[in-house]
C-alpha positions as CSV (number, residue, x, y, z in Angstrom):
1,X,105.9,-55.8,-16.3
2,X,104.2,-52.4,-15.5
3,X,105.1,-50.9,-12.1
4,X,102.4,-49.1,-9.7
5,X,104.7,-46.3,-10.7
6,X,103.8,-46.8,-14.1
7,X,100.1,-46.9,-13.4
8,X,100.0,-43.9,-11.2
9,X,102.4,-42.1,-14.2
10,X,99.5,-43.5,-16.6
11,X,96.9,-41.9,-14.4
12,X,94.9,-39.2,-15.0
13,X,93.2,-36.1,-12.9
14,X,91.4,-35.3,-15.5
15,X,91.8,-32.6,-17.8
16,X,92.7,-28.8,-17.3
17,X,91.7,-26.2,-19.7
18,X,94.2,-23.3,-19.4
19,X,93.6,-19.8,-20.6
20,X,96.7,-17.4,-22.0
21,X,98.6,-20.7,-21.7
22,X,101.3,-19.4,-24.2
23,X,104.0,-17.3,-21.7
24,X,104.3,-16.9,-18.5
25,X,101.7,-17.8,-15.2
26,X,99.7,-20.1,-17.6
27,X,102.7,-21.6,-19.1
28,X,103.7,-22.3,-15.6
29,X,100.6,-23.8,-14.5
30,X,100.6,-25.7,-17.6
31,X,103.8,-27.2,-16.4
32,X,102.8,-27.6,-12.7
33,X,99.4,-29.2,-13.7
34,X,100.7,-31.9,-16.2
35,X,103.1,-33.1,-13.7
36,X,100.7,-33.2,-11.7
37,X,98.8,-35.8,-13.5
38,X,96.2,-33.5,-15.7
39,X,96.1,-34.0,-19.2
40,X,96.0,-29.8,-21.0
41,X,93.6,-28.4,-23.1
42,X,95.9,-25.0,-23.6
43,X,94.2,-21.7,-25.0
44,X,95.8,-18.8,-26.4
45,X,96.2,-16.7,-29.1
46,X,99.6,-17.5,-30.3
47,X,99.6,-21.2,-32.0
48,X,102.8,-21.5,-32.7
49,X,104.3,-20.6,-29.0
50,X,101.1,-23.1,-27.8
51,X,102.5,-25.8,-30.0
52,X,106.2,-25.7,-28.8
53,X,105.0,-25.6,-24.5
54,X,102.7,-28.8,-25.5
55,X,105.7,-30.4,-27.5
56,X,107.6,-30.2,-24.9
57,X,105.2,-31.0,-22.3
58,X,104.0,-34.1,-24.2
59,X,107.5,-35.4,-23.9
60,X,108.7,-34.3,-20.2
61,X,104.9,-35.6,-18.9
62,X,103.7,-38.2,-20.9
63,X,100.0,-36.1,-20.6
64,X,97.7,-35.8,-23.3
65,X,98.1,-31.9,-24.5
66,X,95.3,-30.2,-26.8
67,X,96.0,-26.6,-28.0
68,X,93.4,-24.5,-29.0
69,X,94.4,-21.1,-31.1
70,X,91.6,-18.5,-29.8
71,X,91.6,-14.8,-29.2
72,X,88.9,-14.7,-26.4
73,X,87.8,-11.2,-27.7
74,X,86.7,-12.8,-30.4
75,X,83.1,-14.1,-29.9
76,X,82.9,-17.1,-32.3
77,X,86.6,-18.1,-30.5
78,X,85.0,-17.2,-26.9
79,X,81.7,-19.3,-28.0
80,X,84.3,-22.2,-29.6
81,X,85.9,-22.6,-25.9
82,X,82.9,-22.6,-24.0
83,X,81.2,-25.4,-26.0
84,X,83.9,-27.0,-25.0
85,X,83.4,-26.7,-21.9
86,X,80.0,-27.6,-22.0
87,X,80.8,-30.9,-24.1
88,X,83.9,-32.4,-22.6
89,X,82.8,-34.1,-19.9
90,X,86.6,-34.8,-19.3
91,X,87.3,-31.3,-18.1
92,X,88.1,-31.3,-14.4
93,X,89.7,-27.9,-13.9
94,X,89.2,-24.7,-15.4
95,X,92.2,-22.0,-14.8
96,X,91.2,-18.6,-15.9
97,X,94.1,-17.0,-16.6
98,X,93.9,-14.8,-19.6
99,X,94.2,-11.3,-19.0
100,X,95.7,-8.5,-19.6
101,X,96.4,-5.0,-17.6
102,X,97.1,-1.6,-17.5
103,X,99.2,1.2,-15.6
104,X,98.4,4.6,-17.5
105,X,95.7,6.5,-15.6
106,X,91.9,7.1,-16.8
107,X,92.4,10.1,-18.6
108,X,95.3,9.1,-20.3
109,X,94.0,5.7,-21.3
110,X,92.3,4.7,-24.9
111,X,88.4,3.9,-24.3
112,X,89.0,0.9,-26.6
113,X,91.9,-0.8,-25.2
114,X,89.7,-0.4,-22.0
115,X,87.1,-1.6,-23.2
116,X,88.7,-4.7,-24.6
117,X,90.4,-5.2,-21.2
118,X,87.2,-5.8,-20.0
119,X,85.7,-7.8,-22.4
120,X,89.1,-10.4,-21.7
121,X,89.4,-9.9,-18.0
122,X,85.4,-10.4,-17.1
123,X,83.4,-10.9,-19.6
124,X,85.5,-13.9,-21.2
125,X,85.9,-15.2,-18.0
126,X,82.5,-15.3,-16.6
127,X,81.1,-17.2,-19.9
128,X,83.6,-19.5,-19.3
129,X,83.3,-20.0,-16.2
130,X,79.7,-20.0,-16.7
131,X,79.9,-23.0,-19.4
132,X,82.1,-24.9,-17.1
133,X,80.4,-25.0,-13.7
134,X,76.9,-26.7,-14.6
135,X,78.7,-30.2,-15.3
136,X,81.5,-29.3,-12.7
137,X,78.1,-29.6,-10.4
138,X,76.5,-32.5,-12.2
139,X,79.1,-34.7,-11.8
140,X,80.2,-33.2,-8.4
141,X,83.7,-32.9,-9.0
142,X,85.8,-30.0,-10.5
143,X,88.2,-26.8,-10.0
144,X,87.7,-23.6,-10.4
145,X,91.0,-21.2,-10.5
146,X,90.2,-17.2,-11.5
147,X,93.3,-15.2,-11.8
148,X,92.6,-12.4,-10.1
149,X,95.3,-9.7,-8.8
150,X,96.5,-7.8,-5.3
151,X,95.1,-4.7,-6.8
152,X,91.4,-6.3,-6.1
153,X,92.1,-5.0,-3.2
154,X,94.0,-1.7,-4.0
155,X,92.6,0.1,-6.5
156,X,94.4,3.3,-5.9
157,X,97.5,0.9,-7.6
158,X,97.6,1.0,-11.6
159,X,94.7,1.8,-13.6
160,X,91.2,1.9,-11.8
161,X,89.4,0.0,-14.8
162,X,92.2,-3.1,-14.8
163,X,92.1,-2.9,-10.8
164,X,88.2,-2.6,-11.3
165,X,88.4,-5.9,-13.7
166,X,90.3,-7.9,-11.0
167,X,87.9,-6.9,-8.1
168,X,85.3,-8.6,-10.4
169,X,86.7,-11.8,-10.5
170,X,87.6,-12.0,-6.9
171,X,84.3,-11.1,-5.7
172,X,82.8,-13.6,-9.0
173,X,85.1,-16.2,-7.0
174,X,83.4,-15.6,-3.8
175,X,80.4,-15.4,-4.8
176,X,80.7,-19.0,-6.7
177,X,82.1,-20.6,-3.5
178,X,78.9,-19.5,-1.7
179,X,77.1,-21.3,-4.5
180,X,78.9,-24.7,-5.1
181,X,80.7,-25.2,-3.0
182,X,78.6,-27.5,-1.1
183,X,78.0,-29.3,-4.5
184,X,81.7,-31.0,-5.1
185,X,83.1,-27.7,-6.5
186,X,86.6,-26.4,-5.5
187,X,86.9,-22.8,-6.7
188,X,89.8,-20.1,-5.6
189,X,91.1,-16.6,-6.2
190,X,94.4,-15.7,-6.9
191,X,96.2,-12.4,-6.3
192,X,99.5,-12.2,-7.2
193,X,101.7,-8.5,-6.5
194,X,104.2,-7.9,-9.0
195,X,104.9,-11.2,-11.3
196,X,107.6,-11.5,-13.6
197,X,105.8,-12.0,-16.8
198,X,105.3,-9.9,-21.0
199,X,102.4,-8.4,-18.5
200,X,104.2,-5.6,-17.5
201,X,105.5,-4.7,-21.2
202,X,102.0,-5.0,-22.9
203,X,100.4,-3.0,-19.9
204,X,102.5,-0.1,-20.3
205,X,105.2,-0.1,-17.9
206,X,108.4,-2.6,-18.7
207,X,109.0,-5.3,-15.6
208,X,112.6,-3.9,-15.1
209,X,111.0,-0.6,-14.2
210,X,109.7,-1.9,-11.0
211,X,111.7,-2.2,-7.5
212,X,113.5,-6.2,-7.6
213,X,112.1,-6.7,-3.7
214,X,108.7,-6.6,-4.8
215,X,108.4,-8.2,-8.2
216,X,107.9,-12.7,-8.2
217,X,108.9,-15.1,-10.2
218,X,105.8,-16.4,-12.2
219,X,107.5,-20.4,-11.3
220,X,107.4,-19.2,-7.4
221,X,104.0,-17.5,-7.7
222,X,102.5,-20.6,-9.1
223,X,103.4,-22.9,-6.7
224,X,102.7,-20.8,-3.8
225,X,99.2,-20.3,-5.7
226,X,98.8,-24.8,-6.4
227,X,99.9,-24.9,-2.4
228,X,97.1,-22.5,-1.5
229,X,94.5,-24.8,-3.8
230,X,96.1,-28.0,-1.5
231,X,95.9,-25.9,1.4
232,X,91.8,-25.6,0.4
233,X,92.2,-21.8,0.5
234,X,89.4,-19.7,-1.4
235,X,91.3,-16.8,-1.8
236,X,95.5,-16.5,-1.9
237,X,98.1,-14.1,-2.1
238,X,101.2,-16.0,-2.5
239,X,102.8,-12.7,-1.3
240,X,101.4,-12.6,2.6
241,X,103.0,-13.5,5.2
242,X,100.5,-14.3,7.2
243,X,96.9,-15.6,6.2
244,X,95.2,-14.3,9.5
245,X,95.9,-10.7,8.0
246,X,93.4,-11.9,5.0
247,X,91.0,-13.5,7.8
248,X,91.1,-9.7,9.3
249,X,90.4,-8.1,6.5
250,X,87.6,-10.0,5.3
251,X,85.8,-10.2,8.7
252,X,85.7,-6.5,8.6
253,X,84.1,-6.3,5.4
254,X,81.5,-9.1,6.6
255,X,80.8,-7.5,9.7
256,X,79.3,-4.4,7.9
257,X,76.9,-7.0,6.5
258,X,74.3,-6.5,9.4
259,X,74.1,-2.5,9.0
260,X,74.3,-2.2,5.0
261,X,70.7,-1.8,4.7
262,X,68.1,-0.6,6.6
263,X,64.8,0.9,6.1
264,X,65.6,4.5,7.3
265,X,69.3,6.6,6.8
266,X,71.7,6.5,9.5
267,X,71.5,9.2,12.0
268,X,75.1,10.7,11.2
269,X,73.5,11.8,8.4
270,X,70.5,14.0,9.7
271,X,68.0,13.2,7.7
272,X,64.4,13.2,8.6
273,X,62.6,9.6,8.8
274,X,60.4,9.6,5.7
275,X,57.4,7.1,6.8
276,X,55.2,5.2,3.8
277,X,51.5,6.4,3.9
């Protein structure tokens, strides 16, 4: 006879659709959501490391895995995932987690690689995101989770175009929490520091270059990240110690709100009052 532990082992959140699900963070949340009841729809470019995580996720969970080979660069593989998202009506969580970085400065950077960087870290992301939202709203019910990064907030860290990238999606994240949020949609930013992850090798600068006390484990930054989702939180850093610090930054940034525009320039700046006719 079946067991309510049974049942509740059957039962389903829904599904998440994970993006760079291969390695690291989104093999991790891959792990994290499954056992927490999701079945996986996993993106990434690499089948053959996609096939082996949802093998083995298959038989540790019991979840329903899907893996979908698809270089987000790519627009017919960008415009195969978003339709998708459109159609499945299924999908209860979107993690965008594809990305990738850099370290080298401007000058010393190739325009292309750039240029891809950007095309993956917001342009990907907000299509997605964008195809996934309308039924997330319609049916009042979903998750939104945009991998963002600490250096959202410090741009004078790394490379100012991936730093530039990761401001994007934290201020996309705000942004859609102003707009849905009233409407059955969860959404939240995450900036992790330093994460042990192939990130550090593909950006530039190798993981065992960086001091030990600041760099996480991508199992450790994960969980701290699905605690901050529990926890309601729109935007975490699984680094800080204390949350008010956040609350203290981001009041000062929405206290400039009132003074950001105004019909005539500030005084400080001695310029004459120029009046319309």
């Amino acid at each position: 006879m079946a067991t309510q532990k049974d049942a509740e082992a059957r039962a389903t959140k829904g599904t998440a659709l994970i993006t760079g699900a291969s390695s690291g963070i989104g093999a991790v949340y891959a792990d994290r959501l499954a056992r927490r009841g999701y079945d996986l729809i996993l993106v990434a470019r690499d089948a053959k490391r996609l096939a082996g995580l949802a093998e083995r996720l298959a038989r540790d969970t019991g979840r329903n895995i899907d893996i979908v080979a698809a270089d987000l660069t790519a627009r017919p593989d960008l415009h195969r995932i978003e339709e998708r998202l459109r159609s499945d009506t299924g999908i209860t969580m979107l993690v965008n987690n594809a990305g990738v970085g850099a370290t080298a400065t401007l000058i010393d950077s190739d325009p292309d690689s750039l240029e891809s960087m950007i095309q993956l870290n917001v342009v990907a992301l907000t299509r997605l995101t964008s195809a996934a939202v309308p039924g997330f709203v319609a049916r009042r019910h979903g998750v939104v989770v945009n991998i963002s990064s600490i250096v959202a907030v410090a741009p004078e860290l790394l490379n100012g175009t991936y730093s530039g990238t990761k401001a994007y999606v934290l201020n996309l994240t705000q942004s859609l929490h102003h707009e849905v949020s009233e409407q059955g949609v969860q959404v939240q930013a995450v900036l992790p520091g330093a994460t042990s992850t192939e990130f550090w090798d593909r950006a530039g600068t190798p993981v065992s270059a960086l001091p030990e006390q600041i760099v996480m484990s991508a199992a450790e930054m994960v969980d701290a990240a699905l605690a901050g989702l529990d926890q309601q939180e729109l935007v975490t850093i699984p680094s800080l110690p204390d949350a008010g610090d956040w609350k203290t930054f981001n009041d000062a940034r929405l206290a400039l709100g009132p003074n950001l525009s105004h019909n005539h320039a500030a005084a400080r700046y001695g310029v004459a009052a120029h009046v319309a006719a």
